[in-house]
C-alpha positions as CSV (number, residue, x, y, z in Angstrom):
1,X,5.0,-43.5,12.9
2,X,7.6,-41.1,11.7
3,X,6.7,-42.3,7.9
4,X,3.3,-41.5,8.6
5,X,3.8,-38.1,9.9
6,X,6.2,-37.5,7.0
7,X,3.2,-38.6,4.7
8,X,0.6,-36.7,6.3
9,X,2.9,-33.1,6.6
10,X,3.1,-33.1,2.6
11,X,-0.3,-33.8,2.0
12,X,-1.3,-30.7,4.1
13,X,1.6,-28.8,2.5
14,X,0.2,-29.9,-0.7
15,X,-3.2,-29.0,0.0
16,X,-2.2,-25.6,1.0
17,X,-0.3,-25.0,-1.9
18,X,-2.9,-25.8,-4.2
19,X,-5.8,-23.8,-1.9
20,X,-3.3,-21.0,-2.8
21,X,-3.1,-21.5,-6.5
22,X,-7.1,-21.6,-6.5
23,X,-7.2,-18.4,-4.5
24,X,-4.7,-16.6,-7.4
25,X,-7.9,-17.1,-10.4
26,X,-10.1,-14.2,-9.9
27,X,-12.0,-15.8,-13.7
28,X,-15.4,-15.0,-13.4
29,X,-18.0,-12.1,-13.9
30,X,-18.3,-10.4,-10.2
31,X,-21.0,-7.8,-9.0
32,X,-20.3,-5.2,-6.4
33,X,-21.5,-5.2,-3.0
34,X,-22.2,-1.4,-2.1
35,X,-23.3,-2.9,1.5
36,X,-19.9,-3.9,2.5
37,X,-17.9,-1.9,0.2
38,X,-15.9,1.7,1.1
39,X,-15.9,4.0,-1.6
40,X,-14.1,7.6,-1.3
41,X,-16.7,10.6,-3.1
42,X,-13.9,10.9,-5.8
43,X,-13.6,7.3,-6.9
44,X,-15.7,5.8,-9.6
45,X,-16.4,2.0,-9.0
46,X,-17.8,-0.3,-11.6
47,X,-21.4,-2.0,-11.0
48,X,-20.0,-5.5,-12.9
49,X,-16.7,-6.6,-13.6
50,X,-15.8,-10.0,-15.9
51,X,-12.4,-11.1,-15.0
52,X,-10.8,-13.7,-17.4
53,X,-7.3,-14.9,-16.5
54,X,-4.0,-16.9,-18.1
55,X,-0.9,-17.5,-16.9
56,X,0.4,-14.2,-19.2
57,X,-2.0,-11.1,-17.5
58,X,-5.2,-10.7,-15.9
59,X,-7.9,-9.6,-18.3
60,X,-10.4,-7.4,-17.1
61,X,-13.5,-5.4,-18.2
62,X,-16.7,-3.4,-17.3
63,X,-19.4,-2.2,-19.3
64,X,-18.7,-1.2,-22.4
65,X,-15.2,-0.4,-22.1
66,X,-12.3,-1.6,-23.0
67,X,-10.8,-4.6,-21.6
68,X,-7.7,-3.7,-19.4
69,X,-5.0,-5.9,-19.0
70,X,-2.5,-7.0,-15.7
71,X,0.4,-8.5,-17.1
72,X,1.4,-11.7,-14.8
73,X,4.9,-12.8,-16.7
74,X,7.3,-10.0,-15.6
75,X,6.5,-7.5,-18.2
76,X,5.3,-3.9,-18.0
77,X,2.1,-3.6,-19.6
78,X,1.9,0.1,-21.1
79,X,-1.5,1.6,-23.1
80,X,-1.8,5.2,-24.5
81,X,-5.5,6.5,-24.2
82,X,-5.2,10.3,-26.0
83,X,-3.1,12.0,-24.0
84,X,-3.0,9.6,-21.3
85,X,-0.1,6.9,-21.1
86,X,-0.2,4.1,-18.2
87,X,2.8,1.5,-17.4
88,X,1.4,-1.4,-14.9
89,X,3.3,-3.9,-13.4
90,X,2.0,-6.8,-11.0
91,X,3.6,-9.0,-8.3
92,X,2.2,-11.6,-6.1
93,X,2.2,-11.5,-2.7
94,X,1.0,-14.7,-1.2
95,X,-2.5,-14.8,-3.2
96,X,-3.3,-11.6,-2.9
97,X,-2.1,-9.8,-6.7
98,X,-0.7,-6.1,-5.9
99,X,-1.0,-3.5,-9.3
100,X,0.8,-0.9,-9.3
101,X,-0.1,1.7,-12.4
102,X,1.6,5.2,-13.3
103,X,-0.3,7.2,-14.9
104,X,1.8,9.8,-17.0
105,X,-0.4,13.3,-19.2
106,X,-1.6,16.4,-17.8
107,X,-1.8,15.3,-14.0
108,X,0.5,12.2,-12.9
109,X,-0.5,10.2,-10.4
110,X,0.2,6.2,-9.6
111,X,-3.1,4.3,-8.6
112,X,-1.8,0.5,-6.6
113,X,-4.4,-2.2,-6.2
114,X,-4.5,-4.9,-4.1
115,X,-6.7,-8.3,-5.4
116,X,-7.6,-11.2,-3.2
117,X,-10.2,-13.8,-3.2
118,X,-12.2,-15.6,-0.1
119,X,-11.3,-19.5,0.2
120,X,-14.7,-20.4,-1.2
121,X,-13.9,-18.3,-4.3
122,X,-17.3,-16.6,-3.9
123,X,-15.7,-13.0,-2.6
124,X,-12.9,-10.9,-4.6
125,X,-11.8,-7.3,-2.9
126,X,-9.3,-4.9,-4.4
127,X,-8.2,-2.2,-2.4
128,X,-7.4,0.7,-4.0
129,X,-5.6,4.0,-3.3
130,X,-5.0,7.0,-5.8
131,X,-1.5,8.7,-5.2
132,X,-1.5,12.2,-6.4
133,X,1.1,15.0,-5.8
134,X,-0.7,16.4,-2.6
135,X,-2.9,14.1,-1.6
136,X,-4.1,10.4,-1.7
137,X,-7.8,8.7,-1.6
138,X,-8.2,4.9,-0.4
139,X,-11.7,3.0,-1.4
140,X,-12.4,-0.9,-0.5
141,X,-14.5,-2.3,-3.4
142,X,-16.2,-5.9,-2.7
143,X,-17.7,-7.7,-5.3
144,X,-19.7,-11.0,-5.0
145,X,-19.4,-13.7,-8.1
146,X,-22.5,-13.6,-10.3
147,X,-24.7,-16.1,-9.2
148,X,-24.3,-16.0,-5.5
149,X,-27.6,-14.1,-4.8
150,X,-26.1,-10.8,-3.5
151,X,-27.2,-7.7,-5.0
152,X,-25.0,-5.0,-6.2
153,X,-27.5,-2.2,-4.5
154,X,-27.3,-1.7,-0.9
155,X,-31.0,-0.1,-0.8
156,X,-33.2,-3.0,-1.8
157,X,-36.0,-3.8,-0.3
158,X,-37.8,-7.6,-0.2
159,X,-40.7,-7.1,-2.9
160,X,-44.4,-6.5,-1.4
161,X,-45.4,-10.0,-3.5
162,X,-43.7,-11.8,-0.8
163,X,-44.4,-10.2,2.2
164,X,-45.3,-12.1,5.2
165,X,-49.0,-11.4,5.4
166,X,-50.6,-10.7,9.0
167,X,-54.5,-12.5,9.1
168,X,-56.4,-9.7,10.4
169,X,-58.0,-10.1,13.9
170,X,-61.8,-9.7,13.8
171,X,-63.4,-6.9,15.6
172,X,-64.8,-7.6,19.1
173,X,-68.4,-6.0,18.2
174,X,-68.6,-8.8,16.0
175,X,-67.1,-12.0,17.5
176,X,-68.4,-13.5,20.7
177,X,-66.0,-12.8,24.4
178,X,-63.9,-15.9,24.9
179,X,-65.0,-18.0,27.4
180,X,-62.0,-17.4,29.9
181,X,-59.0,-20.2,29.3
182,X,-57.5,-21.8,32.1
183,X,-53.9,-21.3,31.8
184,X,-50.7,-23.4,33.6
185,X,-48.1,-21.1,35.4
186,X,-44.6,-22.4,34.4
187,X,-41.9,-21.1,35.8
188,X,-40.0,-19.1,33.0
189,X,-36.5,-21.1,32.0
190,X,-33.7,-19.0,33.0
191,X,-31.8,-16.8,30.9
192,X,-28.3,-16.5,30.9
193,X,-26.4,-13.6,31.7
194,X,-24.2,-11.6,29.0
195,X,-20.9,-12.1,29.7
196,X,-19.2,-9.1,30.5
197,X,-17.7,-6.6,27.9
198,X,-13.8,-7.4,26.9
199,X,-11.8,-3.9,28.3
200,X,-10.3,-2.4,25.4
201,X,-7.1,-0.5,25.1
202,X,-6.1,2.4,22.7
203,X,-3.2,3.9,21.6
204,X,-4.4,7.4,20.5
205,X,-4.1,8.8,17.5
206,X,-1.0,11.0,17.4
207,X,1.0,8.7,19.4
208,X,4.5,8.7,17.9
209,X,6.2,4.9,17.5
210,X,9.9,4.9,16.6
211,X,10.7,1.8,14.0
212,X,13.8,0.3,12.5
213,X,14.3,-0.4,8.7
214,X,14.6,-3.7,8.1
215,X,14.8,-4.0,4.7
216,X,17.2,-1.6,2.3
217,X,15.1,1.1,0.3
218,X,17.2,3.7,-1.7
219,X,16.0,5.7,-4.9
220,X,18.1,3.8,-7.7
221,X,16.3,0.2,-7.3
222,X,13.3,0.9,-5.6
223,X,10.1,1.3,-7.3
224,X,6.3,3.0,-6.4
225,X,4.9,-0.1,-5.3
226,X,7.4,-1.8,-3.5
227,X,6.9,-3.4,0.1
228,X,9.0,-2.0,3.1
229,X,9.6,-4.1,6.3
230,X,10.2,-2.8,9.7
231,X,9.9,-3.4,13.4
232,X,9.3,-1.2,16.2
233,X,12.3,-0.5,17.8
234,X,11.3,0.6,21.3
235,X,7.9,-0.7,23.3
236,X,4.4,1.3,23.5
237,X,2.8,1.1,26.5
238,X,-0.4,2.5,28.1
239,X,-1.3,3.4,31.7
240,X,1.5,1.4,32.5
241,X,0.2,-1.7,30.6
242,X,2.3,-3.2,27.2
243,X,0.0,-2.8,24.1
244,X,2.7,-2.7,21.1
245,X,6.3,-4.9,22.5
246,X,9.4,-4.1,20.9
247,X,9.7,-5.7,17.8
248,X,6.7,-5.6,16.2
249,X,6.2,-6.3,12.7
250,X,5.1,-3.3,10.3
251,X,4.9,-2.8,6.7
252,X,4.8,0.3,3.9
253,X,4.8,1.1,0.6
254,X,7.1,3.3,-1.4
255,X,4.8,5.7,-3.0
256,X,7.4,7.5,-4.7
257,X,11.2,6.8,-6.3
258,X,12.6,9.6,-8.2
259,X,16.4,10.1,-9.4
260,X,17.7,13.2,-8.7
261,X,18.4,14.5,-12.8
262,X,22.0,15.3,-14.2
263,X,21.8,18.9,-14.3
264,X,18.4,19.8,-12.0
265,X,16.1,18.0,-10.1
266,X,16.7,16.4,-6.6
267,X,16.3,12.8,-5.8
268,X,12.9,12.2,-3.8
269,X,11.7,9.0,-1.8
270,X,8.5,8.8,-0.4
271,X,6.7,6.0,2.0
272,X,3.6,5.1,3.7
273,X,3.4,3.0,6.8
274,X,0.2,0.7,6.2
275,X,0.1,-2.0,9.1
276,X,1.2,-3.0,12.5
277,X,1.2,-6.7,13.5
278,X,1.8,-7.7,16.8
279,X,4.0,-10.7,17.6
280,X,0.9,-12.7,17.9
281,X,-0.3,-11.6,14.7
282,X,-2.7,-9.2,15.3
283,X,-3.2,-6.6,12.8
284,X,-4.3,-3.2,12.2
285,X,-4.6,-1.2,9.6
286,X,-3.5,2.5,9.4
287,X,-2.3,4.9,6.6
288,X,0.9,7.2,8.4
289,X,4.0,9.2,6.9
290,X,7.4,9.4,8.5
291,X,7.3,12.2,10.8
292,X,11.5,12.3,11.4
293,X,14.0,10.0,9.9
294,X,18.1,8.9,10.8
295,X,19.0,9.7,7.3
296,X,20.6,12.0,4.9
297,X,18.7,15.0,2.9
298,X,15.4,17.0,3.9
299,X,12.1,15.2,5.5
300,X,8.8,17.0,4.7
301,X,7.0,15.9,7.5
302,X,3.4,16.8,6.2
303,X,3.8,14.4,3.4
304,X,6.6,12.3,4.1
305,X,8.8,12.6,1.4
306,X,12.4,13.1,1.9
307,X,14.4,14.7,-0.6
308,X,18.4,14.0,-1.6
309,X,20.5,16.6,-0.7
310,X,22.2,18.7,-4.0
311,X,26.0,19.0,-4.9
312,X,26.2,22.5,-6.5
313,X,29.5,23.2,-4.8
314,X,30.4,20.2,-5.5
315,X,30.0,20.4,-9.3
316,X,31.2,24.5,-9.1
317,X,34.6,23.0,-7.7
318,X,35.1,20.0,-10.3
319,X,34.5,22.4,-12.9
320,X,36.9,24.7,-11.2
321,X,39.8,22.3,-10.3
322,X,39.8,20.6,-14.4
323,X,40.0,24.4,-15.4
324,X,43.5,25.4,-13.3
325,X,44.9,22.0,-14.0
326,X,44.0,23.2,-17.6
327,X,45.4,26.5,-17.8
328,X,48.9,25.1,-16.3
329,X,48.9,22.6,-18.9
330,X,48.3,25.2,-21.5
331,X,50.8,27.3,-19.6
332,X,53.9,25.1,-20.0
333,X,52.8,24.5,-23.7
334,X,52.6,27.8,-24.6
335,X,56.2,28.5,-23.3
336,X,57.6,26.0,-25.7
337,X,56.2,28.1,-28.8
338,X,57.0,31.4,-27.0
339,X,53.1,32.2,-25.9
340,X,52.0,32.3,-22.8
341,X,49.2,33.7,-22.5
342,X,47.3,31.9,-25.6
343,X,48.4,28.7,-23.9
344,X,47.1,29.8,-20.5
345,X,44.0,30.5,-22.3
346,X,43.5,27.4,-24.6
347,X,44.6,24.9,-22.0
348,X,41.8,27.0,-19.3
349,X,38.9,26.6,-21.7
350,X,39.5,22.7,-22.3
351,X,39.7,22.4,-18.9
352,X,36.5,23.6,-18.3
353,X,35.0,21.8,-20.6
354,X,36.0,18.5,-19.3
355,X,35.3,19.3,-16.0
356,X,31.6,20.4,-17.0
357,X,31.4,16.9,-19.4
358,X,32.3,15.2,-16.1
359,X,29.2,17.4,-14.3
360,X,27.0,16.5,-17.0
361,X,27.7,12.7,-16.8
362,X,26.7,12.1,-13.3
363,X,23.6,12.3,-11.4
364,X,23.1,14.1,-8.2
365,X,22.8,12.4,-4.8
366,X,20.4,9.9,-4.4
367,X,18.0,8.6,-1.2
368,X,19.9,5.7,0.5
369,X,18.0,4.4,3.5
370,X,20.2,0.7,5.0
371,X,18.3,-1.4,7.2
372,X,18.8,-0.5,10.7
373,X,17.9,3.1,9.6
374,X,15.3,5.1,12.4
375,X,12.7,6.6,11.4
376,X,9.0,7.8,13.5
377,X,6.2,6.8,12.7
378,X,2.8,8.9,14.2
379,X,-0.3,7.4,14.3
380,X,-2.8,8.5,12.3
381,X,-6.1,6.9,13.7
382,X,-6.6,4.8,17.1
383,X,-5.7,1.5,17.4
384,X,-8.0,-0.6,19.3
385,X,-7.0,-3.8,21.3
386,X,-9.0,-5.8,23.7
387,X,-7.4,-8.0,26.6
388,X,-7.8,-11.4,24.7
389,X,-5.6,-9.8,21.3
390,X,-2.7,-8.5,23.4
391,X,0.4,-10.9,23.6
392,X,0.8,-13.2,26.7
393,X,3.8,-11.6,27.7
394,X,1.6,-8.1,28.3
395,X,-0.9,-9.4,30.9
C-alpha cells in the first residue's frame, strides 16, 4: 500500500509540474476580447498579438510593428527607439511571467506586466499598470487564441442571414374560427424556491489595516518590480464579527528604488499593497499606499513613497574635523622650518580636501525596511465577503 501511494503522489506531482510548464508557453497568435477586457481611456491595447516563445525571451508582435522582446535567461533586454531607451527584465512567478520595463527620455515611467494562460491554453491575460511620477493607470487585457471563435469586438451582432425566422400567423378575416379544443388540466409541476441570498460583509473603503513586513526591502538591492510579503498584524472585524484574522497574507510591489546620489539627491522607496488573502485563501484585489510606516526618513502619505533622511551635518563636520586635524599637522611642521602660519595654512587646506574626497566617495542614507517593520495600510475600495468565504474560525 505505502509503494503505491508513493507511486501515485509522483505521478500527480509530475503531472502538475508539467500542467505548469504548458501553462509558461503563451506561442500562438491571440485576439482581444473587449467583452471581458478592462481597459483605462489612456492605454492603447493591440487588436491581435502573435506570441512566439524559446527558452531565451518571449517574442512578441502586433500589427505592423516591431517585434518586442522578453528576455527569459536572466538578462536585461534594453532597446533605444529615438529618444526613447527601455531596459526589461522578466521573472516567473509560478506560471504567471511578471515584466517589468523602465522607460527612460523625456518622461520616465516603469510599465510591469503580469502574463498567465487558462489550463486549456485557450485564454492569455496580462495585467498591466503604467507607473508615472504622479500617478498610475491599471488595464486588464484578455485575449482569446485565434481559432477559438471569439471575436475581438464586443458590439457584434448575429448576422440577419441567420436569424431565427417567426412563420407569420394568418389573419383571422381569412382563416376559419377553430373549432374549440378540449384541453386536460394538469396540475403545474412545482417550482423550487431560490435559495436565499448569501449575507455579505464589507470592510469599507478607508478602513485602515496595520501589517508587518515580512520580507526585507531596502533601496540598495531592491528593484521596481520586486514582490513584498506581509501579514496583517492585528485582526479586522465588523459589527463585532471576524472578517480579516490576524495573520493574513498580503502582497506589494516596489514601484520605486532609488539611491540617494553622492553629493544631492535623497534615497526614495516606494510600494503598493496589491492583495489580501485570507488564511483560507480567499483573495481580493486592491491597489493601496502606506499611509504611516515604523521606519526611518519622511512618508508621503498621498503617494506612498518614503524618502531617506539627508546627512548635511554630517558631511559639514567630516569636512570640518579632517581640516583641524590638518591645520595641527601643518602646525607642528611648520615649527620645525620656523613657519607657523604657512604650515597652519597648508596642513588646513589638505585637510579639507581629504575630508571632502571622503564626502564625495559615499552615498547618502539609504531606505532600510527589516522584516518585522509596521506599516498601515488603508483601503482603497471595499472588500466584499459572503458567510461561506470567511474562515471557520470567524463564524
Amino acid at each position: 500500500m505505502r509503494e503505491c501511494a508513493v507511486v501515485t503522489i509522483t505521478l500527480l506531482l509530475t503531472v502538475d509540474v508539467c500542467t505548469a510548464q504548458s501553462n509558461q508557453d503563451f506561442s500562438g497568435v491571440w485576439n482581444l476580447n473587449r467583452a471581458r477586457s478592462e481597459i483605462q481611456n489612456s492605454v492603447s491595447a493591440d487588436l491581435v498579438l502573435k506570441v512566439e516563445q524559446s527558452a531565451a525571451s518571449v517574442t512578441w508582435s502586433a500589427g505592423s510593428s516591431a517585434p518586442s522582446a522578453y528576455p527569459l535567461d536572466g538578462r536585461t533586454e534594453k532597446r533605444r527607439a529615438g529618444d526613447l531607451e527601455t531596459s526589461t527584465t522578466t521573472k516567473w512567478e509560478g506560471a504567471a511571467l511578471l515584466v517589468n520595463t523602465i522607460v527612460s527620455g523625456p518622461q520616465t515611467y516603469s510599465v510591469m506586466e503580469r502574463w498567465t494562460r487558462s489550463r486549456d491554453g485557450n485564454t492569455l491575460t496580462i495585467r498591466r499598470t503604467i507607473v508615472r511620477l504622479r500617478n498610475e493607470s491599471e488595464s486588464l487585457l484578455v485575449y482569446n487564441r485565434d481559432g477559438t471563435g471569439v471575436l475581438s469586438t464586443s458590439n457584434s451582432q448575429p448576422p440577419a442571414a441567420i436569424a431565427p425566422r417567426v412563420a407569420s400567423e394568418p389573419s383571422p378575416a381569412s382563416s376559419p374560427a377553430p373549432a374549440p379544443a378540449v384541453r386536460l388540466l394538469r396540475p403545474s409541476p412545482a417550482i423550487p424556491a431560490a435559495p436565499p441570498a448569501s449575507p455579505e460583509f464589507v470592510v469599507a473603503q478607508g478602513t485602515r489595516i496595520l501589517l508587518r513586513l515580512t520580507s526585507s526591502v531596502n533601496t540598495k538591492r531592491s528593484l521596481p518590480g520586486d514582490r513584498v510579503y506581509l501579514e496583517t498584524a492585528v485582526p479586522v472585524f465588523v459589527d463585532g464579527r471576524l472578517l480579516i484574522p490576524r495573520g493574513s497574507f498580503v502582497a506589494g510591489t516596489v514601484t520605486e528604488s532609488k539611491q540617494a546620489g553622492r553629493v544631492a539627491g535623497k534615497s526614495a522607496l516606494n510600494l503598493r499593497f496589491d492583495s489580501l488573502t485570507l488564511p483560507n485563501g480567499v483573495t481580493r484585489d486592491f491597489r493601496s499606499r502606506p499611509a504611516s510606516a515604523d521606519t526611518r526618513g519622511n512618508l508621503d502619505r498621498s503617494e506612498g513613497r518614503i524618502e531617506g533622511e539627508g546627512n548635511k551635518s554630517g558631511d559639514a563636520r567630516t569636512v570640518g574635523e579632517t581640516t583641524a586635524a590638518g591645520a595641527g599637522i601643518g602646525t607642528v611642521a611648520g615649527a620645525a622650518t620656523g613657519h607657523y602660519g604657512l604650515g597652519a595654512g597648508i596642513g588646513a587646506a589638505a585637510g579639507a580636501v581629504a575630508g571632502l574626497a571622503g564626502v564625495l566617495s559615499s552615498r547618502g542614507a539609504g531606505v532600510v525596511l527589516p522584516p518585522g517593520t509596521t506599516m498601515e495600510l488603508v483601503l482603497d475600495r471595499d472588500l466584499r465577503y459572503t458567510s461561506a468565504e470567511l474562515p471557520s474560525g470567524s463564524q
